[in-house]
Steps between C-alpha positions, in 0.01 A plus 500: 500500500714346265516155679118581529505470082747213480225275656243621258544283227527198716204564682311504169650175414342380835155714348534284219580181658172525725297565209596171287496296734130643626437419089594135522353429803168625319577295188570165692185599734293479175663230350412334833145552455466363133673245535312292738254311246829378355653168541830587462586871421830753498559840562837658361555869408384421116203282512278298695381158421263290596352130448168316551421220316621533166473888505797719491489885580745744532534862461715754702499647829408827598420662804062451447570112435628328141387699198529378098386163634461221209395142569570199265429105540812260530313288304499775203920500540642370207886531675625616773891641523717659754698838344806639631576868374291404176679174452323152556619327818473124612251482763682217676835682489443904510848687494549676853475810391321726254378860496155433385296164522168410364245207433369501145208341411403441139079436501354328197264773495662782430887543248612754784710334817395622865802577673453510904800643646725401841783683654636191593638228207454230825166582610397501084670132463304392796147590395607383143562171614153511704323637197672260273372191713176662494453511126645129469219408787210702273656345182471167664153521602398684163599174300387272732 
């Protein structure tokens, strides 16, 4: 009986285990779903983004698909900048590592920033530098 009780607590680990991993897979299942109108889209445990066009939305995951979602233009972006635990970042050289990463946007609309947030300081770089090409290309065409 008492070996019987040892293997409790790890068997509620397991318990546990099953049940998170049932939660992702119902949180990337959703994500799935919205994100096919997208043109280019990401799923990581604190948001989900998506592009078409010109349109950015992003909101987080849960379980019944993305909640809190808010959409804004890229042509609406006044700047665009990569943060590292709070602290601006170069896009074109992010440091390695970071515990937090997120792209900020700054709209001529409105004084507040919208901050869409990555687990990864890579994967942020990477759709900086895509987003940042895409704002030259709509700044381009604007003036043109």
């Amino acid at each position: 009986m008492e070996r019987g009780l040892m293997w409790l607590p790890l068997l509620g680990v397991f318990l546990w285990l099953g049940w998170a991993g049932w939660n992702e897979y119902q949180k990337v299942e959703a994500y799935r779903i919205w994100a096919k109108p997208f043109q280019r889209s990401k799923y990581d445990i604190y948001a989900v983004l998506g592009q078409t066009d010109t349109d950015l939305t992003w909101g987080k995951p849960t379980r019944q698909g993305p909640m809190n979602l808010q959409t804004f233009s890229l042509k609406n972006v006044r700047s665009l900048q990569l943060l590292v635990d709070g602290q601006p970042s170069d896009l074109d050289a992010p440091p390695a590592k970071g515990k937090s990463a997120s792209l900020e946007f700054l709209l001529a609309d409105s004084a507040l920033p919208v901050r869409v947030p990555f687990t990864e300081v890579s994967l942020a770089a990477e759709w900086g530098k895509h987003l940042r090409q895409e704002l030259l290309h709509w700044q381009l065409e604007g003036s043109a």
